[in-house]
PDB file of N, CA, C and O in Angstrom:
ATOM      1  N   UNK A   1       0.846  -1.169   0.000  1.00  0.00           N
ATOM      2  CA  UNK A   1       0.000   0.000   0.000  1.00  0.00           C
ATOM      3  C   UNK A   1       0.897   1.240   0.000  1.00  0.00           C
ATOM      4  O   UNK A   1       1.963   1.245   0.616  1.00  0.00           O
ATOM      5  N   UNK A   2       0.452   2.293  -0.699  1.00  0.00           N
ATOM      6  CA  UNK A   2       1.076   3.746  -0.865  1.00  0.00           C
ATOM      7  C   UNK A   2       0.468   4.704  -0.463  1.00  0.00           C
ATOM      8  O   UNK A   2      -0.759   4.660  -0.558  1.00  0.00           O
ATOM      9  N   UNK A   3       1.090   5.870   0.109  1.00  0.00           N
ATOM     10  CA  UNK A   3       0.281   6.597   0.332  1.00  0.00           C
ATOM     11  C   UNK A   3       0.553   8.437  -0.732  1.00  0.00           C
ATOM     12  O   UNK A   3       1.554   8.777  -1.363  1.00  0.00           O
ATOM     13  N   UNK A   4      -0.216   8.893  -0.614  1.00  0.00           N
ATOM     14  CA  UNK A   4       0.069  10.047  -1.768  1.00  0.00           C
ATOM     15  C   UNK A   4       0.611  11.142  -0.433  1.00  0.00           C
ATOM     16  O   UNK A   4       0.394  11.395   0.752  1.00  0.00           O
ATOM     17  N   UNK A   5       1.554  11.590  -1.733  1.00  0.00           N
ATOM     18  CA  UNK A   5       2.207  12.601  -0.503  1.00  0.00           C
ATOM     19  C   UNK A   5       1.584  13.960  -0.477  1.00  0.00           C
ATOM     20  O   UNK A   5       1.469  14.385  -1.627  1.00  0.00           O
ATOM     21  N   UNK A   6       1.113  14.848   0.492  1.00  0.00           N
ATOM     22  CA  UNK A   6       0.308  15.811   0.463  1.00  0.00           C
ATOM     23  C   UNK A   6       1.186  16.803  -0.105  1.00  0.00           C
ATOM     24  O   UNK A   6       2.343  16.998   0.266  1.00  0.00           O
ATOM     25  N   UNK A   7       0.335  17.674  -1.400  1.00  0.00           N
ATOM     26  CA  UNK A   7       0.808  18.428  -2.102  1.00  0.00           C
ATOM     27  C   UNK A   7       1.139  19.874  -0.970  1.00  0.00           C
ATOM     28  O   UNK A   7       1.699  20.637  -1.757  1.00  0.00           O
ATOM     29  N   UNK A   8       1.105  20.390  -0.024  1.00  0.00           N
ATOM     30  CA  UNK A   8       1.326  21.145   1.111  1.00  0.00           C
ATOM     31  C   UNK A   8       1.295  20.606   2.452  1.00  0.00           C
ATOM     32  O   UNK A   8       0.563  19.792   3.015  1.00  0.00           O
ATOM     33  N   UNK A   9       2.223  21.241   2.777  1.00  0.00           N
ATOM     34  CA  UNK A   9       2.517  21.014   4.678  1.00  0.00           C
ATOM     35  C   UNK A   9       2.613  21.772   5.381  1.00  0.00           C
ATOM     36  O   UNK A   9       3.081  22.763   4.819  1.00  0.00           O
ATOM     37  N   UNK A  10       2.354  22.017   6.863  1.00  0.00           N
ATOM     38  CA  UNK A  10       2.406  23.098   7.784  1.00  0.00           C
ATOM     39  C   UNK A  10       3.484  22.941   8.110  1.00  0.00           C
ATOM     40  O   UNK A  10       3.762  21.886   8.680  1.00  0.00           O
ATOM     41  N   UNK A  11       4.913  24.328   7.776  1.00  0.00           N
ATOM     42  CA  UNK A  11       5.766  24.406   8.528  1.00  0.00           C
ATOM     43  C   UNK A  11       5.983  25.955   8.673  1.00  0.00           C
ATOM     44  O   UNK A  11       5.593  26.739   7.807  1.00  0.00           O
ATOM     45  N   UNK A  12       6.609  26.337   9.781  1.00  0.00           N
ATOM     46  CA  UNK A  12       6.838  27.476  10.379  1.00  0.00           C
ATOM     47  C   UNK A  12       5.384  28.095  10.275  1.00  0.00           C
ATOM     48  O   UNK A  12       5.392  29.234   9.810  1.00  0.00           O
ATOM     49  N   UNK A  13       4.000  27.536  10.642  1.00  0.00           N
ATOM     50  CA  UNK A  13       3.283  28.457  10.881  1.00  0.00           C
ATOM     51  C   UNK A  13       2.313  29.132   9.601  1.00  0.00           C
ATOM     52  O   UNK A  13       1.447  30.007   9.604  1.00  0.00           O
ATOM     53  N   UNK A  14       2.951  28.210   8.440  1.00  0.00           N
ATOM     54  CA  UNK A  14       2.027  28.285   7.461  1.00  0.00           C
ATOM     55  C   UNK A  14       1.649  26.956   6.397  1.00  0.00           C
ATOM     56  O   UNK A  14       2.228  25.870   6.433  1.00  0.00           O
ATOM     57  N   UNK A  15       0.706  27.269   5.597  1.00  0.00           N
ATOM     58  CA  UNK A  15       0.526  26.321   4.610  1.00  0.00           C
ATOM     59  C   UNK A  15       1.299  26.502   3.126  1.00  0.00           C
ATOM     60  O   UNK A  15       0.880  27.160   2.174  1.00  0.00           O
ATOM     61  N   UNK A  16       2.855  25.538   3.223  1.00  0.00           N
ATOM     62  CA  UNK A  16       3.622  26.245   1.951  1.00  0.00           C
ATOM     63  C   UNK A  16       3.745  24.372   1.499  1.00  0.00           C
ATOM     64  O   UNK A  16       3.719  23.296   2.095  1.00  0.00           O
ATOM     65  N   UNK A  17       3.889  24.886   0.055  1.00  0.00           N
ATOM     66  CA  UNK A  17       4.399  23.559  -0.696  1.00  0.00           C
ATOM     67  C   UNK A  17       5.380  22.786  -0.413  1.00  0.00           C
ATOM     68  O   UNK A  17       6.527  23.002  -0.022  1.00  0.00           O
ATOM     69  N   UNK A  18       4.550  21.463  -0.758  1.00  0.00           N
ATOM     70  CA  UNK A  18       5.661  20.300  -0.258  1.00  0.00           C
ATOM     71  C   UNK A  18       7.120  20.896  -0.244  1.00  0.00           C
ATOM     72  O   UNK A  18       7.771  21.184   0.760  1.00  0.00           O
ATOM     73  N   UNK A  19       7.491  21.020  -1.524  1.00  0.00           N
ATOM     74  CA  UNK A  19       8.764  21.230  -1.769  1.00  0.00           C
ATOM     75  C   UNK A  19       9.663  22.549  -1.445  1.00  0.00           C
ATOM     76  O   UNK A  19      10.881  22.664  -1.581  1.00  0.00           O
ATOM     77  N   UNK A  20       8.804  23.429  -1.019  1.00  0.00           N
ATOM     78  CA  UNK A  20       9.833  24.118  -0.246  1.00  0.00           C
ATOM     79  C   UNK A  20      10.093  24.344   0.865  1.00  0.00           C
ATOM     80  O   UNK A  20      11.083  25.015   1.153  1.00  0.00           O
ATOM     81  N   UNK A  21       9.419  23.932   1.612  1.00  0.00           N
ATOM     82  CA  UNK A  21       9.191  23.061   3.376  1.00  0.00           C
ATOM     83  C   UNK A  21      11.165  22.822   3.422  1.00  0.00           C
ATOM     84  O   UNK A  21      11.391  21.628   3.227  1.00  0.00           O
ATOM     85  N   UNK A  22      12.044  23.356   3.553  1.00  0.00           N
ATOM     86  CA  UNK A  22      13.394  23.176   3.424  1.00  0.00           C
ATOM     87  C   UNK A  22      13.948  23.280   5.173  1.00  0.00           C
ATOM     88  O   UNK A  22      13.794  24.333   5.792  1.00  0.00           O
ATOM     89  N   UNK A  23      14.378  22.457   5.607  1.00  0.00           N
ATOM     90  CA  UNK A  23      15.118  22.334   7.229  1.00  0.00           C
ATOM     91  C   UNK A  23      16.695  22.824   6.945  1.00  0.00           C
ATOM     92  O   UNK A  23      17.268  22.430   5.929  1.00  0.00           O
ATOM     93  N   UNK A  24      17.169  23.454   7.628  1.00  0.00           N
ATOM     94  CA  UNK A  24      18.938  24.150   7.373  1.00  0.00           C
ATOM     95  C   UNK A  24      18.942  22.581   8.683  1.00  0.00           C
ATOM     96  O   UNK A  24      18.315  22.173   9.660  1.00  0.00           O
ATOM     97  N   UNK A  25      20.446  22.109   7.557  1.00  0.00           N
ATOM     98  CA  UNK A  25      20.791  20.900   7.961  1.00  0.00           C
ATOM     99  C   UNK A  25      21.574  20.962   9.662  1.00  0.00           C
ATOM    100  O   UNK A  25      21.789  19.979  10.372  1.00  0.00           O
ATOM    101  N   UNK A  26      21.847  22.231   9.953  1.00  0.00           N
ATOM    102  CA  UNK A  26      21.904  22.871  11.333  1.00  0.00           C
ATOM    103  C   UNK A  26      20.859  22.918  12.090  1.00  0.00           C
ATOM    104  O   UNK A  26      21.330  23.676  12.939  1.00  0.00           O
ATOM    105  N   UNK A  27      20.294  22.803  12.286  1.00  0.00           N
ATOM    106  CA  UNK A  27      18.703  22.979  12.592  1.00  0.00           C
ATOM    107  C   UNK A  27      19.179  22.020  14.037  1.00  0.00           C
ATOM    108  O   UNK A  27      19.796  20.956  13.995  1.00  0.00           O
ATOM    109  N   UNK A  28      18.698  22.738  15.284  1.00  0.00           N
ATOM    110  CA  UNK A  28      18.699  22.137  16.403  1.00  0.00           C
ATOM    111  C   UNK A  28      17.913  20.639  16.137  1.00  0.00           C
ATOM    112  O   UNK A  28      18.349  19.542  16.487  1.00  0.00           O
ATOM    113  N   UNK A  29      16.714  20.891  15.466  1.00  0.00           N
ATOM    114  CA  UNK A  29      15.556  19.620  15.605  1.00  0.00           C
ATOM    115  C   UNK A  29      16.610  18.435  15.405  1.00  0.00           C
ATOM    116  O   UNK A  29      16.781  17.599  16.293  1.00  0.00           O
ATOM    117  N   UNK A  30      17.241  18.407  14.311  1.00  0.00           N
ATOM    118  CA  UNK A  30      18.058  17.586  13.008  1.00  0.00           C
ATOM    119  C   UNK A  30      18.733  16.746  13.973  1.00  0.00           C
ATOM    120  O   UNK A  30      18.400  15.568  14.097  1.00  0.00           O
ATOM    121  N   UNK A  31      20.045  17.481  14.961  1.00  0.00           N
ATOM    122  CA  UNK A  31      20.993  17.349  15.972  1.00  0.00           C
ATOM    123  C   UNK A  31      20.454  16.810  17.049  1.00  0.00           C
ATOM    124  O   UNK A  31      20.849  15.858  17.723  1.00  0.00           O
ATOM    125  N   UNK A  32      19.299  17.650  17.194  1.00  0.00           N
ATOM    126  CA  UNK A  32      19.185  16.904  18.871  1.00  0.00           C
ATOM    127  C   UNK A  32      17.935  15.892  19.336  1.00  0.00           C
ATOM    128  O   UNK A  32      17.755  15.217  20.350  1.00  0.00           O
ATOM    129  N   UNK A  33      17.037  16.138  17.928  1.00  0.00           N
ATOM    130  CA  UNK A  33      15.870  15.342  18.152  1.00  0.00           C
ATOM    131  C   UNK A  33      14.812  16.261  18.914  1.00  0.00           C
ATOM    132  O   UNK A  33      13.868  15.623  19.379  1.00  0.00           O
ATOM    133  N   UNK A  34      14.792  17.496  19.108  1.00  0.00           N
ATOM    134  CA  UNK A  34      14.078  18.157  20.109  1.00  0.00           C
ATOM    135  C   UNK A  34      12.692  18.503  19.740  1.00  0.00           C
ATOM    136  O   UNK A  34      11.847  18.983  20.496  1.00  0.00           O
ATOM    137  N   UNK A  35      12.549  18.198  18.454  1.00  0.00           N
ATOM    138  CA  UNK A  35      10.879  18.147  17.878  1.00  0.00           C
ATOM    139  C   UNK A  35      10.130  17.221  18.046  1.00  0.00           C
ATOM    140  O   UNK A  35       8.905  17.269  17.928  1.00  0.00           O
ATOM    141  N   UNK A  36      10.993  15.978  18.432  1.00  0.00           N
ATOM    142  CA  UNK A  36      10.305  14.603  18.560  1.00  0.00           C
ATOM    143  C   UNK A  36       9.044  14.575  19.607  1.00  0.00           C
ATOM    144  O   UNK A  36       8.119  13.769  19.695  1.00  0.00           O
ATOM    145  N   UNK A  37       9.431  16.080  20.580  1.00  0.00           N
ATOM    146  CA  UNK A  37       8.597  16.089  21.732  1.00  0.00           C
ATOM    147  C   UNK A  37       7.532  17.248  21.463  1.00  0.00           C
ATOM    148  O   UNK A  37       7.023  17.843  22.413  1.00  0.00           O
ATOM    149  N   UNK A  38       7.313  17.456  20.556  1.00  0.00           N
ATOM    150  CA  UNK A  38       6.437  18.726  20.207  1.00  0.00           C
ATOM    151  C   UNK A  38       5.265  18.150  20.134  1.00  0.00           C
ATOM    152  O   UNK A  38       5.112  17.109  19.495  1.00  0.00           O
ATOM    153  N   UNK A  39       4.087  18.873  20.910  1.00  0.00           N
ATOM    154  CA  UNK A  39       3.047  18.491  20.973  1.00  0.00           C
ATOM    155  C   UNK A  39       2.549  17.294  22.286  1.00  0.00           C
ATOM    156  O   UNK A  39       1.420  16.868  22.527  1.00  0.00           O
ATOM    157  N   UNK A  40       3.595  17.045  22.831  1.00  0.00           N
ATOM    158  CA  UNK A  40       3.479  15.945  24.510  1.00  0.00           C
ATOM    159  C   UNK A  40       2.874  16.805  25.256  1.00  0.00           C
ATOM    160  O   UNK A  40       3.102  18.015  25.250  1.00  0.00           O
ATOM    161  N   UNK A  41       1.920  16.126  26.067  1.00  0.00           N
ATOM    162  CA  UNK A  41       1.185  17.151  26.701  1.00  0.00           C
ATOM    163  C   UNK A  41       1.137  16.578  28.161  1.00  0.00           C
ATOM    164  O   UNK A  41       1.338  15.370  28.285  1.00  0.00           O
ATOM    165  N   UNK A  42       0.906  17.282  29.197  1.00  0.00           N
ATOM    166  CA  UNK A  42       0.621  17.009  30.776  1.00  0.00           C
ATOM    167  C   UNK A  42      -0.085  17.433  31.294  1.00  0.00           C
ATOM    168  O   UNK A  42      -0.236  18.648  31.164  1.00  0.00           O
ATOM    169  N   UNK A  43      -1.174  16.480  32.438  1.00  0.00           N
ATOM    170  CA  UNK A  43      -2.425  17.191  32.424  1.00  0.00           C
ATOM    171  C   UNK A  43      -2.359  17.139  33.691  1.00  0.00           C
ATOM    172  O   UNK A  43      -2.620  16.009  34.105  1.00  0.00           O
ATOM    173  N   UNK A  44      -2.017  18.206  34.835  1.00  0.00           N
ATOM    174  CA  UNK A  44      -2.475  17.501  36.529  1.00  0.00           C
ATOM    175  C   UNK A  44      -3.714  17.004  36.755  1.00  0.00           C
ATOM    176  O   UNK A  44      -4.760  17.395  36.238  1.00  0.00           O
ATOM    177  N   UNK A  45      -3.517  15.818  37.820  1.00  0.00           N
ATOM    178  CA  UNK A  45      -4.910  15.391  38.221  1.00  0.00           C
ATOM    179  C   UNK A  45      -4.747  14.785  39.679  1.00  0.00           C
ATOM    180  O   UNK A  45      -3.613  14.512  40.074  1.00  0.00           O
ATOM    181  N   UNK A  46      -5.851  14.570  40.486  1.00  0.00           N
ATOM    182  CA  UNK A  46      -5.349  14.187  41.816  1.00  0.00           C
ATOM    183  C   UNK A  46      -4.229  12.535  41.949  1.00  0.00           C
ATOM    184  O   UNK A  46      -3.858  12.115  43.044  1.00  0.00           O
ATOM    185  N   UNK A  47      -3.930  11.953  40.831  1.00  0.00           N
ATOM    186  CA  UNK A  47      -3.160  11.011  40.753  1.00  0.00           C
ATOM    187  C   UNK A  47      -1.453  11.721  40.403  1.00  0.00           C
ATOM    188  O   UNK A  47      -0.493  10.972  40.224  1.00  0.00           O
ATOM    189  N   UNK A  48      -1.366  12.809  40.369  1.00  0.00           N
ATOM    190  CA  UNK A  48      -0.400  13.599  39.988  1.00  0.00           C
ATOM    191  C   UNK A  48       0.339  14.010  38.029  1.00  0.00           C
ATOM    192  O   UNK A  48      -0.350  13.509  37.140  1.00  0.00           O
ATOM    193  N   UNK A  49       1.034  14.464  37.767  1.00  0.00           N
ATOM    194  CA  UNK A  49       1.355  15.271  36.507  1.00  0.00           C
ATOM    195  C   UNK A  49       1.328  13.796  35.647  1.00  0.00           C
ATOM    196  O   UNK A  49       1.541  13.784  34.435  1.00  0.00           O
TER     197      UNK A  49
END
């Protein structure tokens, strides 16, 4: 099975074409993995965080 690749993607906050969606190969994310956690969320509750 294949899947079609979406002709636009959300990056930096907008809707721009696949192909120019471009990461600088410096890019903290790239190095450190630090996007992997974007979007983890924590909710307190009386069982704790």
């Amino acid at each position: 099975m294949t899947t079609k690749k979406a002709d636009f993607i959300w990056f930096n906050g907008a809707m721009v074409p696949w192909a120019e969606a471009k990461v600088h190969v410096m890019s903290h994310a790239l190095h450190y993995g630090s996007s992997v956690f974007e979007g983890v969320r924590c909710y307190d509750s009386h069982k704790g965080p």
